[in-house]
C-alpha positions as CSV (number, residue, x, y, z in Angstrom):
1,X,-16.9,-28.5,0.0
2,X,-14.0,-26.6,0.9
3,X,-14.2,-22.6,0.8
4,X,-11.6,-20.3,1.8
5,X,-11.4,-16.6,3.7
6,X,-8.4,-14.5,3.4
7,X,-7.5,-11.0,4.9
8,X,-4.8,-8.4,3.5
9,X,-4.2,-5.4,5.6
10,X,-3.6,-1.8,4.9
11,X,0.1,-0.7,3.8
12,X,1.9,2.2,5.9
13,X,5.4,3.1,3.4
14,X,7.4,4.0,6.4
15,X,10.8,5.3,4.6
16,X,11.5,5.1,0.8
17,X,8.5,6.0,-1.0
18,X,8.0,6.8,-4.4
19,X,11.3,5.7,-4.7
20,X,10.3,2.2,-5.6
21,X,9.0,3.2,-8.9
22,X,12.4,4.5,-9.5
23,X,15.2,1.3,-8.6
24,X,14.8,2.7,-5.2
25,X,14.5,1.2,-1.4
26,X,11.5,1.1,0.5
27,X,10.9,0.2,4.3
28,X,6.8,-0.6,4.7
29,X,4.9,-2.4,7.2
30,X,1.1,-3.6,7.6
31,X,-1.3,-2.4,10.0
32,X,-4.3,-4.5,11.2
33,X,-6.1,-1.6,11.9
34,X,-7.6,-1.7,8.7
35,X,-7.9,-4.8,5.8
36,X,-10.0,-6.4,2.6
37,X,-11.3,-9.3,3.3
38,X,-11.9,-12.1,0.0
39,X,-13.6,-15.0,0.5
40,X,-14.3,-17.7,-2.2
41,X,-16.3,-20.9,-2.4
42,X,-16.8,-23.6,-5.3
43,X,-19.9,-22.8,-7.9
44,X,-21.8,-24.0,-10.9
45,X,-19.9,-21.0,-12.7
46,X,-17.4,-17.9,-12.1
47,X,-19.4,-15.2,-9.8
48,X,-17.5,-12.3,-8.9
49,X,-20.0,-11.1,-6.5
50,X,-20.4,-7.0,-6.3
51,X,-20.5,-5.2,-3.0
52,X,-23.7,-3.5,-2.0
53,X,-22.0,-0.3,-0.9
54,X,-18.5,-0.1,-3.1
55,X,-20.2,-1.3,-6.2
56,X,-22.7,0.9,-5.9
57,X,-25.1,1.0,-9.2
58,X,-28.7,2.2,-8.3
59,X,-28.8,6.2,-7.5
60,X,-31.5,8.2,-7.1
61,X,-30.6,11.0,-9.9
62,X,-28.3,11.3,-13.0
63,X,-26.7,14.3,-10.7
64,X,-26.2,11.9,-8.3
65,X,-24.4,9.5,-10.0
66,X,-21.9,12.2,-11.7
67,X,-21.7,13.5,-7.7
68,X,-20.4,10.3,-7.0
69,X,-18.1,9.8,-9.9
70,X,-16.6,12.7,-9.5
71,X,-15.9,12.0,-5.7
72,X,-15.1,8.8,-5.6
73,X,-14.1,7.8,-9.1
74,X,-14.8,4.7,-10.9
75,X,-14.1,2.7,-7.2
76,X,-15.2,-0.5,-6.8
77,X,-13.9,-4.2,-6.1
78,X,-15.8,-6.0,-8.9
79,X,-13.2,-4.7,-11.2
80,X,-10.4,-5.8,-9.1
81,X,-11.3,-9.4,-8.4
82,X,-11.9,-9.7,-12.7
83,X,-8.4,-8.1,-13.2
84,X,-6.6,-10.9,-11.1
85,X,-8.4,-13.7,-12.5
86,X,-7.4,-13.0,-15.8
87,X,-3.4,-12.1,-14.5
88,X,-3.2,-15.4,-12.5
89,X,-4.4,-17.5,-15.0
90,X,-2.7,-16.7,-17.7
91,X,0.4,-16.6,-15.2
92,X,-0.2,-20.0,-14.8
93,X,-0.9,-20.9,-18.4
94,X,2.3,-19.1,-18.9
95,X,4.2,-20.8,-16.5
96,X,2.9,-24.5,-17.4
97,X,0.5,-24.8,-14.4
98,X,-1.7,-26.8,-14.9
99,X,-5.4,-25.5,-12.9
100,X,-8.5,-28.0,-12.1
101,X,-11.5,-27.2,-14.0
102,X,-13.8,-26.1,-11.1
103,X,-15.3,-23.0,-10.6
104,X,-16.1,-20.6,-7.8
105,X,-17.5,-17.4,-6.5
106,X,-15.6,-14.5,-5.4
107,X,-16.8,-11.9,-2.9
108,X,-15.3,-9.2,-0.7
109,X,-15.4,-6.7,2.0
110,X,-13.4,-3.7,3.0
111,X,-13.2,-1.1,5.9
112,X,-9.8,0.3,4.3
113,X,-11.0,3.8,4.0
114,X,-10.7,5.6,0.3
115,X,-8.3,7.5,-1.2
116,X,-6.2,7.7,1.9
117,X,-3.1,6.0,0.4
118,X,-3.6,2.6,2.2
119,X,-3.1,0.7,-0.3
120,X,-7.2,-0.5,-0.6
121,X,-7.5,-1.7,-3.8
122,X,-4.7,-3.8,-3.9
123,X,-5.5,-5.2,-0.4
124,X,-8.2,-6.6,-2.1
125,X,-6.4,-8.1,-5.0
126,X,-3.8,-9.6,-2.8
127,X,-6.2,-11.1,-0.8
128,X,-8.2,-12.9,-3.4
129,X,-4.6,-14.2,-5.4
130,X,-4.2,-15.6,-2.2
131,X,-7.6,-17.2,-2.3
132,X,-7.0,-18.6,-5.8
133,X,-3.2,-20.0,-4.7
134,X,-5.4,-22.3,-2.4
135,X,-8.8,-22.9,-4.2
136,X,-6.6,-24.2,-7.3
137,X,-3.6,-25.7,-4.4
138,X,-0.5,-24.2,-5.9
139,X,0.8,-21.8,-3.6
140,X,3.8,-24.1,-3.5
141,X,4.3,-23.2,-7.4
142,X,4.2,-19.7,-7.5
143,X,7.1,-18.0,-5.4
144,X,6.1,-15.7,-2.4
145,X,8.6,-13.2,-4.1
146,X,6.7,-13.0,-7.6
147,X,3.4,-12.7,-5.9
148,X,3.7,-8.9,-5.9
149,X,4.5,-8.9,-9.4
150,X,0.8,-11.0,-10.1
151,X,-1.0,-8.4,-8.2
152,X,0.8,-5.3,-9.6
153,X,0.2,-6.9,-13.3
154,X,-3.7,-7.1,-12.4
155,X,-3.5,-3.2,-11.6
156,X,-1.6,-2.5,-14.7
157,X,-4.6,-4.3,-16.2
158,X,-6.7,-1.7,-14.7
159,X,-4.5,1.4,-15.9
160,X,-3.6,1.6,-12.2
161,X,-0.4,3.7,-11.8
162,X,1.9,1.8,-9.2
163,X,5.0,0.7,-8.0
164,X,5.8,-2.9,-6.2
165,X,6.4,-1.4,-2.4
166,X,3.0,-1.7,-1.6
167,X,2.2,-5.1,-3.1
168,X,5.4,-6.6,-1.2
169,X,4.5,-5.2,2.1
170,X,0.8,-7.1,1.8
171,X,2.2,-10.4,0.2
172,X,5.0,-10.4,3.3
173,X,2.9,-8.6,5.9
174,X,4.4,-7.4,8.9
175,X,7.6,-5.3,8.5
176,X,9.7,-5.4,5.2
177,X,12.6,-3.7,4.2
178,X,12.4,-3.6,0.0
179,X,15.5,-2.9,-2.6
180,X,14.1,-2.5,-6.5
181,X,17.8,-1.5,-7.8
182,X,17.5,-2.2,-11.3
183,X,20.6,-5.3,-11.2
184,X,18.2,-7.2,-8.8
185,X,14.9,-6.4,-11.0
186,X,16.8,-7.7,-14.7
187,X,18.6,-10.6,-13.2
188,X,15.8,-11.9,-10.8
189,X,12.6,-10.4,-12.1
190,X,11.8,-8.7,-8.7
191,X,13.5,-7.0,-6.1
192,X,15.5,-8.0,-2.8
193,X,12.9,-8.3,0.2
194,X,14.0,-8.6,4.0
195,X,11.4,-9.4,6.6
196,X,12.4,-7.4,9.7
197,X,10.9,-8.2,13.2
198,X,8.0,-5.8,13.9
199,X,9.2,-5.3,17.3
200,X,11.6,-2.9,16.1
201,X,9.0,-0.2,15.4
202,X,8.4,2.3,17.8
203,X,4.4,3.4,18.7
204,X,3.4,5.3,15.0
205,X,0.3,6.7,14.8
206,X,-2.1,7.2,11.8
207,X,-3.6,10.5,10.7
208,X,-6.4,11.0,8.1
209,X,-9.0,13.1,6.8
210,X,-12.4,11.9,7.0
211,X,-13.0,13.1,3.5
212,X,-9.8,13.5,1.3
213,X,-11.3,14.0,-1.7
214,X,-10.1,17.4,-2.3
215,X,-6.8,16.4,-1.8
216,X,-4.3,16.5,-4.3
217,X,-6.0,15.7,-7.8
218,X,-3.1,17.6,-10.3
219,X,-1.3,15.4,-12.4
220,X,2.4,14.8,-11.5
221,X,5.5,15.4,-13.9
222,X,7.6,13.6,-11.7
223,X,8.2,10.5,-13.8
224,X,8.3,12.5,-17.1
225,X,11.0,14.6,-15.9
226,X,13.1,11.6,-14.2
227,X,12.8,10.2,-17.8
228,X,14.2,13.5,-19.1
229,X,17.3,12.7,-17.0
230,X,16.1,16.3,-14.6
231,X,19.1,16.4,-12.5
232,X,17.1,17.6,-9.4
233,X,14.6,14.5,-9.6
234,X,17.4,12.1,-9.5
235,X,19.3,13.5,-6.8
236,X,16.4,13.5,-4.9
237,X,15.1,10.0,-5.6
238,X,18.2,8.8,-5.1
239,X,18.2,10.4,-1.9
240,X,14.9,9.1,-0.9
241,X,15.5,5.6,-1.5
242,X,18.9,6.2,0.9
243,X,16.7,7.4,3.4
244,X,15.0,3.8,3.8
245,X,18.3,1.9,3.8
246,X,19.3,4.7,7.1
247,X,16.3,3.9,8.2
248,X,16.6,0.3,8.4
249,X,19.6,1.3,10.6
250,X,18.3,3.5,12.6
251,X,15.6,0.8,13.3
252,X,18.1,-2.1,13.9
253,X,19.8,0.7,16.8
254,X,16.7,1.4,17.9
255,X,17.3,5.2,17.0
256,X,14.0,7.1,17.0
257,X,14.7,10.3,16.9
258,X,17.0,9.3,13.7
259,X,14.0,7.8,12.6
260,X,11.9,10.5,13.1
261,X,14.3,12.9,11.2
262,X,14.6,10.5,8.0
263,X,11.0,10.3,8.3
264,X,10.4,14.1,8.1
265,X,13.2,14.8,5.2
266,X,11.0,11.7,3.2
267,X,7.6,14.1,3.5
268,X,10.0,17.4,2.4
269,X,11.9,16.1,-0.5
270,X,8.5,14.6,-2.2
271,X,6.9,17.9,-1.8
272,X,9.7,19.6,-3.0
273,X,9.7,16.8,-6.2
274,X,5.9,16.6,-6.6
275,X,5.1,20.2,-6.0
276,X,1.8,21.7,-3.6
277,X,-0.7,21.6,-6.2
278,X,0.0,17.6,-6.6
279,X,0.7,17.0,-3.2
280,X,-2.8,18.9,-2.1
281,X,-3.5,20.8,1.2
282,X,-5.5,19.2,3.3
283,X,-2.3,16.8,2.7
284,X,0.2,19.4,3.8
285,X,-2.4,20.6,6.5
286,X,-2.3,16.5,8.2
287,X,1.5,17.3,8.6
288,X,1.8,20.4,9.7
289,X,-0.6,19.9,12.5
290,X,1.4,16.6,13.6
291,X,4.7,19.1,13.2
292,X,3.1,21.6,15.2
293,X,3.6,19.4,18.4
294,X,7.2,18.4,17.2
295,X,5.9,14.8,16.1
296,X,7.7,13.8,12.4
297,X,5.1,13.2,9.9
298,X,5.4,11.5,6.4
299,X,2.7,10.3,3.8
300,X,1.8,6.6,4.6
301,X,1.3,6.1,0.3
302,X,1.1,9.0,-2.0
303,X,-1.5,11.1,-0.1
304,X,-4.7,11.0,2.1
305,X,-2.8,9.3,5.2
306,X,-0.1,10.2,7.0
307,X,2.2,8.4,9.9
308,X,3.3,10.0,12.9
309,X,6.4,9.5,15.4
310,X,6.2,11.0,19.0
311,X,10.0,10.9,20.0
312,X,9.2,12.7,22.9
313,X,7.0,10.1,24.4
314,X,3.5,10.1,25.8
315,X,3.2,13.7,26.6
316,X,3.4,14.7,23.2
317,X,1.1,11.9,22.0
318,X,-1.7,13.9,24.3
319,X,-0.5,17.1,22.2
320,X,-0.7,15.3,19.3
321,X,-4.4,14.1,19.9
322,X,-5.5,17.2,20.8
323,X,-4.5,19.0,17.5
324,X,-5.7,16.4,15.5
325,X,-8.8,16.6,17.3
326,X,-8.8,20.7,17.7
327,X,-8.1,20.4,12.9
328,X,-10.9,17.9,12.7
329,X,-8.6,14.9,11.4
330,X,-8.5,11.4,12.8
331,X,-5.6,10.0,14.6
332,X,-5.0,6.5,16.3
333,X,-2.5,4.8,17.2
334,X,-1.1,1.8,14.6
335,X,-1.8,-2.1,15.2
336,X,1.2,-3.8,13.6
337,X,-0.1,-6.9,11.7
338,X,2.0,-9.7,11.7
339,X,3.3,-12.2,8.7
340,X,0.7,-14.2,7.4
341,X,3.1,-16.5,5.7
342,X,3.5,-20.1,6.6
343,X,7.3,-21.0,7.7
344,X,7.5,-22.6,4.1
345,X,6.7,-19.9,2.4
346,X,8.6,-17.2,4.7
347,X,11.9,-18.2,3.1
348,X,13.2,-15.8,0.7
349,X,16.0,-17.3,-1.7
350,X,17.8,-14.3,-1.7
């Protein structure tokens, strides 16, 4: 019988983020340098198959196991690939679609590394929805634009705290630019999404920590206060989300060193929102070393990553090596990944 493999990539939030939390604009693009992997095949009953290494459950100690917790968190995929079988479902339940009664095994694989604001965990759900669209043949039922919706739902499930940029980016793939203004999310349910051709991207590069897991863990008051109406927090989202819409410009023109200016005001404004203490150091350290060489430097998610822009060409891509190297952090350059949408489904209505 029939079984099915699909990849979803890590997410790089070029311009815009947090801002789509907030009826905001986001630009984001995939990167095949890293992905989740879900593969599914028909069974007696409903597996969900737990990874040796992510759903860890056998330690040598009690310390041991609180080590872990406490470093890692409750992390594993197990939980994930539950969470969207229950949200597509009863999507489909909801939504009068009608699902074969056959039943399958779910398993996965990652090399998306943790807590580096990549967007792992829902790589993996997005990547087993897509599994389900084609095990149960309705992909032509549920709207490429709500997909991000399903996959952000089965988060929610999970007490995730999350906004829709990343989910878009890994339903589209490739380069998307995102508007979540709230007339588009009450009248269609979801926000305007433009595919852009990834050819208009200049070389990025990705910097990370092999170990962020001191990194940032103080809760934010961001969203508290933009519910309070803080003046400041508005201003500033509101200037945020402009800075993808430029952005999107400054792409279409080719304009790097625009770019690379919208790209460094993104990183300052969300420090100046979030605060150090939430934004952590070894965070703030990732930038300042790719600043050091005159590269612009922005978060990739909320924390952990960071992606780099070397207007000044390959000379200061060398530079930029070398002080990653010389601080310990890991750089390399970014693999674009392409749509993985067929032409049929790469057709947004709006």
């Amino acid at each position: 019988m029939a079984e099915w493999e699909h990849h979803a990539y890590a997410r790089v939030g070029l311009l815009g983020n947090p801002s789509d939390m907030y009826g905001g604009k986001a630009l984001s693009f995939t990167i095949a340098n890293f992905w989740a992997t879900v593969h599914l095949a028909p069974s007696n009953d409903v597996v969900i198959r737990p990874h040796p290494q992510h759903d860890f459950v056998n330690f040598a100690s009690l310390p041991q196991l609180v080590t872990r917790l406490q470093n890692e968190g409750y992390y594993g995929g197990v939980r994930l690939l539950m969470a969207i079988c229950k949200v597509f479902y009863n999507h489909c339940i909801q939504h009068g679609i009608t699902l074969k009664e056959q039943n399958f095994t779910l398993s996965y694989d990652t090399n998306i590394p943790r807590q580096a604001g990549l967007s792992g965990s829902s790589a993996i759900i997005c990547a087993a929805l897509s599994c389900l669209l084609d095990f149960y043949n309705v992909r032509h039922l549920i709207r490429v634009e709500i997909r991000p919706n399903i996959i952000l739902d089965a988060e929610k499930e999970l007490g995730i705290v999350a906004g829709l940029q990343d989910r878009v980016a890994q339903v589209y793939g490739g380069l998307v630019y995102m508007d979540f203004a709230k007339e588009h999310m009450d009248r269609l349910g979801h926000g305007v999404y433009t595919p852009l051709d990834i050819n208009l991207l200049p070389p990025l590069y990705l910097i990370y920590a092999d170990n962020p897991s001191d990194s940032g863990k103080v809760h934010s008051t961001v969203r508290q206060r933009w519910l309070d109406g803080e003046e400041f927090i508005i201003s500033s989202m509101e200037e945020v989300a402009q800075l993808a819409l430029d952005g999107r410009k400054a792409l279409l023109d080719k304009n790097y060193r625009e770019l690379a200016r919208l790209m460094n005001r993104n990183f300052d404004l969300r420090r100046q929102m979030f605060g150090d203490d939430v934004v952590g150091m070894v965070n703030i350290k990732i930038v300042e070393v790719a600043r050091s060489v005159g590269a612009a430097a922005k978060f990739t998610g909320s924390g952990g990553a960071v992606v780099a822009l070397c207007p000044e060409g390959e000379g200061q891509v060398l530079l930029l090596e070398k002080a990653c190297q010389d601080t310990g952090f890991l750089v390399q350059r970014i693999q674009v990944a392409p749509s993985p949408l067929t032409l049929t489904e790469d057709n947004p209505l709006f």
